[in-house]
C-alpha positions as CSV (number, residue, x, y, z in Angstrom):
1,X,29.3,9.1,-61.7
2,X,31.8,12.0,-62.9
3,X,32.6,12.1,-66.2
4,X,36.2,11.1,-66.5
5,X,38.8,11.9,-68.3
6,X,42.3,9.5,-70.4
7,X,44.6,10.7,-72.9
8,X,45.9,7.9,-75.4
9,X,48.4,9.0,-77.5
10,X,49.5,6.5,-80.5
11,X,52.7,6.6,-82.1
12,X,52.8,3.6,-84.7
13,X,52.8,0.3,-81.6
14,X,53.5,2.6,-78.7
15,X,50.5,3.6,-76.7
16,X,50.8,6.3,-73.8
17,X,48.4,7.1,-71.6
18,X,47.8,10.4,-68.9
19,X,44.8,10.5,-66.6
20,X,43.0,14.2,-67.1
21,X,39.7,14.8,-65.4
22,X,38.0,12.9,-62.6
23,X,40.5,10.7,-61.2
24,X,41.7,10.7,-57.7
25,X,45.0,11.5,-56.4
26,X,47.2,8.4,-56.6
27,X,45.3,7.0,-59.5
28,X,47.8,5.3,-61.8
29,X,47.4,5.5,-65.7
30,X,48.2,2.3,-66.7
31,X,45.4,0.7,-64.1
32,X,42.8,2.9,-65.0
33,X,43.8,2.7,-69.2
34,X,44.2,-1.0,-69.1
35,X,40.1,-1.1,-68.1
36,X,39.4,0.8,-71.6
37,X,42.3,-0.7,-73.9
38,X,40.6,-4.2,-73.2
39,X,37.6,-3.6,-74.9
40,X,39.6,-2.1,-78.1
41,X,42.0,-4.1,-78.2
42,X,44.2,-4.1,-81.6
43,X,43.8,-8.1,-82.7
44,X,46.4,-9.5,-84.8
45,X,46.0,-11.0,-88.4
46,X,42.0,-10.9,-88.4
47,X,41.4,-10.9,-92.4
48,X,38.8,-9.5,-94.0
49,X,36.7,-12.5,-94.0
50,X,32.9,-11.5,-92.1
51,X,33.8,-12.1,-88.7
52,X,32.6,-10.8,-85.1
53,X,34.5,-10.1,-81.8
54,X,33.1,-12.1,-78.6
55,X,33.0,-10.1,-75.1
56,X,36.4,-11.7,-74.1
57,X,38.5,-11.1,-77.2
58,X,37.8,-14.1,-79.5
59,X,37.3,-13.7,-83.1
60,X,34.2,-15.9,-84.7
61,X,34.2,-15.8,-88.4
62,X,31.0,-15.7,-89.6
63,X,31.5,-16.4,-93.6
């Protein structure tokens, strides 16, 4: 597999994204980005309390 390439830029909430190296002609940003932004997804109002993050985007706390 080729290594490949995304730009994220981060200006306070807005995210854009630009496809660099490795991606085929036609490849849209937002298609390819939204496959990585899933798994880092910003989650809202998790305190400080111990807690973990399932697969799917669910917060457990722990303590």
């Amino acid at each position: 597999m080729a290594n490949k390439e995304i730009i994220f830029t981060f200006d306070g909430t807005d995210i854009s994204v630009e496809l660099g190296k490795g991606f085929r002609s036609g490849s849209r940003a937002e298609v390819e980005a939204d496959k990585y932004l899933k798994g880092i997804a910003v989650k809202d109002k998790v305190s400080h309390k111990p807690h973990v993050h399932t697969e799917s985007g669910q917060v457990i706390y722990t303590g």
